[in-house]
C-alpha atoms as a printed R data frame, in Angstrom:
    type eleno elety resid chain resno       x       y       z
1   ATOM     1    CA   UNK     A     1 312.006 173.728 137.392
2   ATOM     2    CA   UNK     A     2 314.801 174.892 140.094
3   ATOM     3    CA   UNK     A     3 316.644 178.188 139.172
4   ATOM     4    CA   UNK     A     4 320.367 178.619 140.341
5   ATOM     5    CA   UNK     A     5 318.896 180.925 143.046
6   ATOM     6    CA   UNK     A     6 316.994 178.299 144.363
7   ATOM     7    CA   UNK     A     7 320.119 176.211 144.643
8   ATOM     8    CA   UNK     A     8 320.791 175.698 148.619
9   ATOM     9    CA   UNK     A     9 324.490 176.849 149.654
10  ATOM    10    CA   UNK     A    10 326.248 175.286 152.666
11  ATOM    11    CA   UNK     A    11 327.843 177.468 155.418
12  ATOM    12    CA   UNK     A    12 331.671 177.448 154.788
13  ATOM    13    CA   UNK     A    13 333.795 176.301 157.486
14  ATOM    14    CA   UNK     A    14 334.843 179.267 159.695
15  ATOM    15    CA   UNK     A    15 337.910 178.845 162.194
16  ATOM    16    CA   UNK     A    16 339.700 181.616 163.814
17  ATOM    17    CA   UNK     A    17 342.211 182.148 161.213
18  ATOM    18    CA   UNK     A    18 339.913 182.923 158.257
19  ATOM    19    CA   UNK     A    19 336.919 184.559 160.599
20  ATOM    20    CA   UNK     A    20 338.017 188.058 159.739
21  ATOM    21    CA   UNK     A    21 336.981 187.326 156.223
22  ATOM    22    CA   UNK     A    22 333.466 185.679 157.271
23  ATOM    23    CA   UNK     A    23 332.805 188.637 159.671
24  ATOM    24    CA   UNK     A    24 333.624 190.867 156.145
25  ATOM    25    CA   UNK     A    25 331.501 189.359 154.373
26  ATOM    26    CA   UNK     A    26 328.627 189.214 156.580
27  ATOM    27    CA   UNK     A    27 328.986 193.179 156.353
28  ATOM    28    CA   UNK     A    28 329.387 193.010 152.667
29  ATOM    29    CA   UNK     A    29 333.076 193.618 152.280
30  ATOM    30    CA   UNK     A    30 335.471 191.488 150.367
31  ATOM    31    CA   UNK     A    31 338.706 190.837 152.267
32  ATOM    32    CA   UNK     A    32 342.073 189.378 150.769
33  ATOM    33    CA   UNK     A    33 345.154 189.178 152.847
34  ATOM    34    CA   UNK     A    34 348.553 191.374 151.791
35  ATOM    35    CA   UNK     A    35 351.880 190.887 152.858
36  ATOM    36    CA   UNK     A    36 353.985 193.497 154.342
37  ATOM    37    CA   UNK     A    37 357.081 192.046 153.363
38  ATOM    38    CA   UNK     A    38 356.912 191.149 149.710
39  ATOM    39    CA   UNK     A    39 353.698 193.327 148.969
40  ATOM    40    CA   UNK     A    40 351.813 190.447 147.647
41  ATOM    41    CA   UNK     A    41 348.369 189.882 147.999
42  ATOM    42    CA   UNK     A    42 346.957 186.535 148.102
43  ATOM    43    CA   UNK     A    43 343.660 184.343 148.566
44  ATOM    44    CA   UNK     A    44 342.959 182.119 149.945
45  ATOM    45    CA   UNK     A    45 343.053 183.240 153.482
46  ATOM    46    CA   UNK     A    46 345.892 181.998 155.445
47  ATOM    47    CA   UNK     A    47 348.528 183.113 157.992
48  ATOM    48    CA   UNK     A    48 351.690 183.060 156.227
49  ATOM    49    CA   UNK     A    49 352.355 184.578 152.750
50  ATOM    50    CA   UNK     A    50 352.740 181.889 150.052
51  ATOM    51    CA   UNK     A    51 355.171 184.152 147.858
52  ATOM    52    CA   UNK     A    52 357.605 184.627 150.714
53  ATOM    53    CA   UNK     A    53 356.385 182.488 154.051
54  ATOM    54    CA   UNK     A    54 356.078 185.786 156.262
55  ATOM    55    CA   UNK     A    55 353.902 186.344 158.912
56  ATOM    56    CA   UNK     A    56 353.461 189.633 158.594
57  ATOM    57    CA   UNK     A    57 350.182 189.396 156.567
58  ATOM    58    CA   UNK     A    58 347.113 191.883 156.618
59  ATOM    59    CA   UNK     A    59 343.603 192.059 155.626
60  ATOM    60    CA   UNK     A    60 342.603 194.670 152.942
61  ATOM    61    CA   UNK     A    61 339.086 195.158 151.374
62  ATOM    62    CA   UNK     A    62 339.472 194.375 147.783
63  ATOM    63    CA   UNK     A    63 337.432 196.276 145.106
64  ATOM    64    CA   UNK     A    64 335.274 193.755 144.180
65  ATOM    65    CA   UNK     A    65 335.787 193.680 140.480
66  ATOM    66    CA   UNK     A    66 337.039 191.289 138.386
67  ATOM    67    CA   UNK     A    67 337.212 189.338 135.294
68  ATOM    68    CA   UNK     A    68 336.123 186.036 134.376
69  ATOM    69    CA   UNK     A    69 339.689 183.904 133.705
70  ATOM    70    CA   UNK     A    70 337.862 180.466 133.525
71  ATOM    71    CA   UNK     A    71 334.472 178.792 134.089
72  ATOM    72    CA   UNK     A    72 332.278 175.577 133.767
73  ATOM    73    CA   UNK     A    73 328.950 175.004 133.883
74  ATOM    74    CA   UNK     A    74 327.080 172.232 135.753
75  ATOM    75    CA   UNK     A    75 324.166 171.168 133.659
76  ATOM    76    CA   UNK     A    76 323.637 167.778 135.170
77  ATOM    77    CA   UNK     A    77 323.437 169.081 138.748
78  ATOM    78    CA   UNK     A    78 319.895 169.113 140.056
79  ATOM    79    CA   UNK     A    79 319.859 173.138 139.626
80  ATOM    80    CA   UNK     A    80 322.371 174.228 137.029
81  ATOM    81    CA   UNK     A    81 325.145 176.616 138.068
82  ATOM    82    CA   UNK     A    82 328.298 177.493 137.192
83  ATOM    83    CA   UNK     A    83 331.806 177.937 139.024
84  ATOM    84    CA   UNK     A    84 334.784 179.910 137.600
85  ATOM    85    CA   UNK     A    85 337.991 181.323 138.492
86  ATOM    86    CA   UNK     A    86 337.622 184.958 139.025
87  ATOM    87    CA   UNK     A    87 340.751 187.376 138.693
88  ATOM    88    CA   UNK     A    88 340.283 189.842 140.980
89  ATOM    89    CA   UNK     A    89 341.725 193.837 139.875
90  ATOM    90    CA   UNK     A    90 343.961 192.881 143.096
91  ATOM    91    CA   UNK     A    91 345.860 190.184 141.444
92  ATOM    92    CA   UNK     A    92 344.242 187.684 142.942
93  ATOM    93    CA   UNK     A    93 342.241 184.365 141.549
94  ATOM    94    CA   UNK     A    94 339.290 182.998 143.717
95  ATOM    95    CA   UNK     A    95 337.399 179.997 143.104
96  ATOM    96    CA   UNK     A    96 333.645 181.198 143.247
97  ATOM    97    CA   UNK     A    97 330.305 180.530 141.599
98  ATOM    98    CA   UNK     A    98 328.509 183.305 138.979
99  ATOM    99    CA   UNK     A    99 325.030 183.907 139.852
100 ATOM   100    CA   UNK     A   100 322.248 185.926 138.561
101 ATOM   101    CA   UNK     A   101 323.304 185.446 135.433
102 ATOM   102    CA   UNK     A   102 322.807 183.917 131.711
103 ATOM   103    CA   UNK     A   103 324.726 180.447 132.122
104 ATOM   104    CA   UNK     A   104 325.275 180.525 128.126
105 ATOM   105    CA   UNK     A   105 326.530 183.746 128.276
106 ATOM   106    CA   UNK     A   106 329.308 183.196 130.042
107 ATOM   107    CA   UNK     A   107 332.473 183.912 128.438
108 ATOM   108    CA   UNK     A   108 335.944 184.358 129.740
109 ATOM   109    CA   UNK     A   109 337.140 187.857 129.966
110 ATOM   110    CA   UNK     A   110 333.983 188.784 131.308
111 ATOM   111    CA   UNK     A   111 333.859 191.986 133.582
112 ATOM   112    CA   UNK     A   112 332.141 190.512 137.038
113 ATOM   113    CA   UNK     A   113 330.832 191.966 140.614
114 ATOM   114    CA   UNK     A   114 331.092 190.570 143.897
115 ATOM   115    CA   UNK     A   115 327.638 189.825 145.574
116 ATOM   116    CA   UNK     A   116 327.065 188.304 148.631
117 ATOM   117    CA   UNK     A   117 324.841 184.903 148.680
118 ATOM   118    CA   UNK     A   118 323.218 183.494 152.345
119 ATOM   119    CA   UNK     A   119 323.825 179.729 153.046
120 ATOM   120    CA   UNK     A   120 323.027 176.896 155.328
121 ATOM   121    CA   UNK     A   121 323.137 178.814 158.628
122 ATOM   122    CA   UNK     A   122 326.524 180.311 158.279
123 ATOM   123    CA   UNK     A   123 328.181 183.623 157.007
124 ATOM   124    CA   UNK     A   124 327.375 184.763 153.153
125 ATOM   125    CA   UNK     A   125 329.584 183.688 150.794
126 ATOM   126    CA   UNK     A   126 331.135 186.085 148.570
127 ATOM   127    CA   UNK     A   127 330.216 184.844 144.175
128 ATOM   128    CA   UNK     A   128 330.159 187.058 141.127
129 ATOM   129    CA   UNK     A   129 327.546 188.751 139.083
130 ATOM   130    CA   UNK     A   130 328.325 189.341 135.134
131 ATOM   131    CA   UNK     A   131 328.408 193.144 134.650
């Protein structure tokens, strides 16, 4: 039987507006970007703020902790896994996957970790580990 670690993960698509956050986490550092103009931080990587439309955006290294806000788990999938949004203590939500964990005991609220998982031939992709 496959385990979710076993499960292979394609290499995201990198272009040159999100490769500062592919570089990060190839060095195992979380990135979300910030705007200077409304202070708002926001994922998913992009040039312009989505609270405001500014330019003036920067990359800051986000703690890395979280909480679990909601999940599902894919039983029928060759190797079972499970996706969830994760709050981030930034503000943020990311769509991610948990790994190395229990997949029935899962439950919203959860505390969660980044870690760092290899794919395909590209840069690790950032998923959470229950804490």
């Amino acid at each position: 039987m496959l385990r979710a670690q076993d499960r292979p993960i394609p290499a995201p698509p990198v272009n040159p507006e999100t490769k500062p956050f592919w570089d990060a986490a190839a060095a195992g550092k979380l990135l979300v970007k910030r705007c200077t103009a409304c202070g708002a931080a926001h994922h998913y990587p992009r040039a312009r703020c989505p609270f405001c439309g500014s330019e003036r955006t920067e990359w800051t290294e986000a703690s890395g902790r979280g909480t679990v806000y909601s999940y599902s788990v894919f039983r029928r999938a060759p190797v079972p896994y499970a996706i969830a949004y994760v709050t981030l203590e930034e503000g943020v939500s990311m769509m991610t996957n948990l790994v190395d964990c229990d997949l029935d005991g899962i439950r919203i609220g959860q505390g969660v970790r980044v870690v760092f998982k290899p794919t395909d031939g590209g840069p690790p992709v950032p998923m959470f580990r229950v804490v």
